[in-house]
C-alpha positions as CSV (number, residue, x, y, z in Angstrom):
1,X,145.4,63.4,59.0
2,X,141.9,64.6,59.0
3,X,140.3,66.9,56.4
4,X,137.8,70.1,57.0
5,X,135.3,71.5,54.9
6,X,134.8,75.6,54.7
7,X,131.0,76.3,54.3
8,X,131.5,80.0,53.9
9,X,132.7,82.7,52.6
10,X,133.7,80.1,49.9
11,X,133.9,76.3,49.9
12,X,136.0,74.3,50.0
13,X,137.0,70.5,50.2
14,X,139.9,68.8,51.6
15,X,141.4,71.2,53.8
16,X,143.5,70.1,56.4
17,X,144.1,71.7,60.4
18,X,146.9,73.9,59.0
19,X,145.0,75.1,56.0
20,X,142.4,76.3,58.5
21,X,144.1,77.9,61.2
22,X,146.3,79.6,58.1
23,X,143.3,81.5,57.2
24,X,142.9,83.2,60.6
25,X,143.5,87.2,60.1
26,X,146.4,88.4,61.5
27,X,149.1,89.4,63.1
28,X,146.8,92.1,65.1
29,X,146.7,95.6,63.5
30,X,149.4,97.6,66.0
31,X,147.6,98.8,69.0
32,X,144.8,96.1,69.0
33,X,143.7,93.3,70.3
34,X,143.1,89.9,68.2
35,X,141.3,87.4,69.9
36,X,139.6,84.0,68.4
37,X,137.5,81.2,70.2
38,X,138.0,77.8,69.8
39,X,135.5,75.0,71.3
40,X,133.4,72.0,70.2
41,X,129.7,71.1,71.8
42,X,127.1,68.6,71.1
43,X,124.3,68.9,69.0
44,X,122.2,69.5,72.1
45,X,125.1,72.3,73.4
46,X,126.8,70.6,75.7
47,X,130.4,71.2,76.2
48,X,131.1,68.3,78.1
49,X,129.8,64.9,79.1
50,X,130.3,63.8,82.5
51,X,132.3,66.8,82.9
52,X,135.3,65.4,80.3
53,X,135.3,67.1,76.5
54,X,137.3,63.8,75.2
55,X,134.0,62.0,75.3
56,X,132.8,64.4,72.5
57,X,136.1,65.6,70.7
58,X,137.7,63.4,67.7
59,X,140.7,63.2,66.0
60,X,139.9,66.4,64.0
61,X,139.2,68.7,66.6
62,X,142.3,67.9,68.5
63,X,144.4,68.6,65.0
64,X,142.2,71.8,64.7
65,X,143.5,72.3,68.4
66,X,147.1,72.5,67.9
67,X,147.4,73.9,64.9
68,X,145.3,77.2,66.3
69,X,147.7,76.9,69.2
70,X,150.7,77.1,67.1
71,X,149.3,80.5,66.0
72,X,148.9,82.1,69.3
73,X,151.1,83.8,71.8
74,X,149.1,83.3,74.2
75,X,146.2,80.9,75.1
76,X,143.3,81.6,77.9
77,X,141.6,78.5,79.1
78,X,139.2,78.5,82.3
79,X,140.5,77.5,85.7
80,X,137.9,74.3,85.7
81,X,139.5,73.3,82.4
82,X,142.8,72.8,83.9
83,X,141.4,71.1,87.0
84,X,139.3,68.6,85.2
85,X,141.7,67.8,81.7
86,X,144.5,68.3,83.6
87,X,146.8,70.8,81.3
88,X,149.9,71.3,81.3
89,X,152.4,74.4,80.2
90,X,151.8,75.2,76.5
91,X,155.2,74.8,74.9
92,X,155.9,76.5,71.6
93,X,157.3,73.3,69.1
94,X,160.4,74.2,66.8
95,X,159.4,74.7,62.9
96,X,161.7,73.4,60.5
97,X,161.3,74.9,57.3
């Protein structure tokens, strides 16, 4: 499991996917929308390489990835996304507590 580091508003050390998509605001006030942006880039900005994001994703961002997921009810992703990483339904996983 891979661990984050919050810059701001306070740091922080250690934290893992959950502990940061945990910290996300929410639910949505009644009557309004709450929408949040996930993505990675390059250093230069690019969002893929050879038109693939695996090339420049790790480990982290795809633990960062499903743990947001698990706190949506809904995901957008651009119709180019699909074609190219080739996604599949987003299934909501059982939590045992």
């Amino acid at each position: 499991m891979e661990t984050f580091r919050r810059l701001l508003p306070t740091p922080a050390e250690g934290l893992t996917a959950e502990d940061v998509a945990a910290e996300l605001p929410g639910p949505a006030p009644a009557g309004r929308p709450f929408v949040f942006l996930n993505m990675i880039a390059t250093a230069d900005g690019r969002a893929t390489v050879d038109g693939r994001t695996a090339p420049i994703a790790n480990r982290a961002d795809y633990e960062l990835f499903h743990a947001l997921r698990a706190r949506t009810d809904a995901v957008m992703v651009g119709a180019e996304t699909i074609r190219v990483e080739g996604y599949g339904p987003m299934e909501r996983l059982a939590v045992v507590v």
